[in-house]
N, C-alpha and C positions, 0 to 999 in steps of 0.2 A: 504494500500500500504506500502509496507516494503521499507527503506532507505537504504544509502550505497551504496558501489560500484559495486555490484552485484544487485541491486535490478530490479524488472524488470520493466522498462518504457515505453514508448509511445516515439517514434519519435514528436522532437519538432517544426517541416515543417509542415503547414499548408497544412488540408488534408490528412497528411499520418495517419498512424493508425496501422504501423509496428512497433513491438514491439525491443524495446534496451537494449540492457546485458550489461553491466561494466559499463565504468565510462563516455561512450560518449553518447552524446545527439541526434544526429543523426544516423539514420538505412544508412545502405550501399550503399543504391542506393541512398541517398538524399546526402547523405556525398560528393558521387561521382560526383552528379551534382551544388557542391558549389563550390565557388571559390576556397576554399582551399582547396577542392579534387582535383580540375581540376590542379592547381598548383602541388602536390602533384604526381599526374598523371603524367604531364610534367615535373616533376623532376627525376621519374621512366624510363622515356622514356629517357631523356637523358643519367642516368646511362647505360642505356643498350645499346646506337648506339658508348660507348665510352667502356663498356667491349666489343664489339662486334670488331672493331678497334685494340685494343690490342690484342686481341685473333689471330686476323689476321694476326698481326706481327709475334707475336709469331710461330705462326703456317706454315709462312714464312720462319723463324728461320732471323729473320732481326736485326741489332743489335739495342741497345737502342738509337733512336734520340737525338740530341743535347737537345733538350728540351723534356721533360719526367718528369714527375711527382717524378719519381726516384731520380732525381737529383736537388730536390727542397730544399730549407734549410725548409721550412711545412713539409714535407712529415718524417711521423715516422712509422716506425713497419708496415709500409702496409696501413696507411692512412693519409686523408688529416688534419693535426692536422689544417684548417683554417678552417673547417668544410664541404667543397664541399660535397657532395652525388656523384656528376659523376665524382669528383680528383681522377682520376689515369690514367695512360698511360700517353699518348698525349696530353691530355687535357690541357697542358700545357701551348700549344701555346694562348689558348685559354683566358686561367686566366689572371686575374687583379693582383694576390698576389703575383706570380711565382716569386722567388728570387732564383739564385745559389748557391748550400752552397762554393764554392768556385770559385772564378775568373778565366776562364781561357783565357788572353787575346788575342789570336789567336780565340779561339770560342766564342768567347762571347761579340763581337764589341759594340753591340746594348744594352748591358747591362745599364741602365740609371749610375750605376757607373764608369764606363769607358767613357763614354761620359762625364760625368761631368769632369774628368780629362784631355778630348784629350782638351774641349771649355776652361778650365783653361791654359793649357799649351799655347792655340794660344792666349788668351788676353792676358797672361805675353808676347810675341812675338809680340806682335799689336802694346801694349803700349813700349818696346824696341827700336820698329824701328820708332817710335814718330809718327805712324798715328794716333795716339788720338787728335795730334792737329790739327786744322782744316786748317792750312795751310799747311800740310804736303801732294805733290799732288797725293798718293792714299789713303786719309785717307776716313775712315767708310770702306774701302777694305779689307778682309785675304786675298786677293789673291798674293800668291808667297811672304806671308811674311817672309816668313823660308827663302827664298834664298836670300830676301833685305837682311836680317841679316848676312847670310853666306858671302855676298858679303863684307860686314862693319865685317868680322873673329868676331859678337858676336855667342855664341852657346846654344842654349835653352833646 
């Protein structure tokens, strides 16, 4: 038996007896019924119901969604520099990594940085209007903090 990565071997599944070319240990249909074919598979499938998706838009002529792969600070040269296999189009909505290369705060409310700034801005206004202390009678409340303040001309 000749070595190497061409050499020719035996499928290493118990029972099979199909022969293997390069560098993998598994024949094709054994590959395809392991986890990491099946995996593999379902990764394939996803790629395609999310080219399939964009094609659609496209094809629509609809413009690019607020979220869009496009418009991802990952996204280089046409793919997912975070590594996805299905990153592109839409898929965005979908992702854990999705970050905007830039802030735009009319679109982008939900942005976990924007949010961190609105919940900053109200404790500086919380602690202002002295609900922090426990005697103060809406304290643990935001509610209508901004206008106690307005009412006391502070401005936050």
């Amino acid at each position: 038996m000749s070595y190497g990565p061409y050499a020719k071997k035996i499928c290493s599944t118990d029972g099979c007896t199909t022969r293997v070319y390069g560098v993998g240990v598994l024949c094709g249909k054994c590959h395809a019924n392991s986890p990491e074919g099946k995996a593999e598979k379902n990764r394939q499938a996803l790629r395609l119901a999310w080219q399939r998706r964009e094609d659609a838009r496209l094809a629509a002529g609809l413009p690019l969604p607020k979220m869009h792969c496009n418009r991802c600070l990952h996204w280089d040269d046409g793919l997912c520099t975070m590594g996805f296999p299905e990153g592109f189009g839409s898929f965005a909505k979908d992702c854990s990594c999705y970050t905007v290369g830039q802030i735009n705060l009319d679109a982008e409310t939900n942005h976990p940085d924007i949010q961190e700034m609105v919940q900053q801005r109200l404790d500086r206004a919380y602690e202002l209007a002295g609900r922090h202390e426990p005697s103060h009678p809406f304290h643990s409340l935001y509610t209508d903090v901004f206008g106690e303040l307005a009412v006391k001309g502070i401005a936050v």
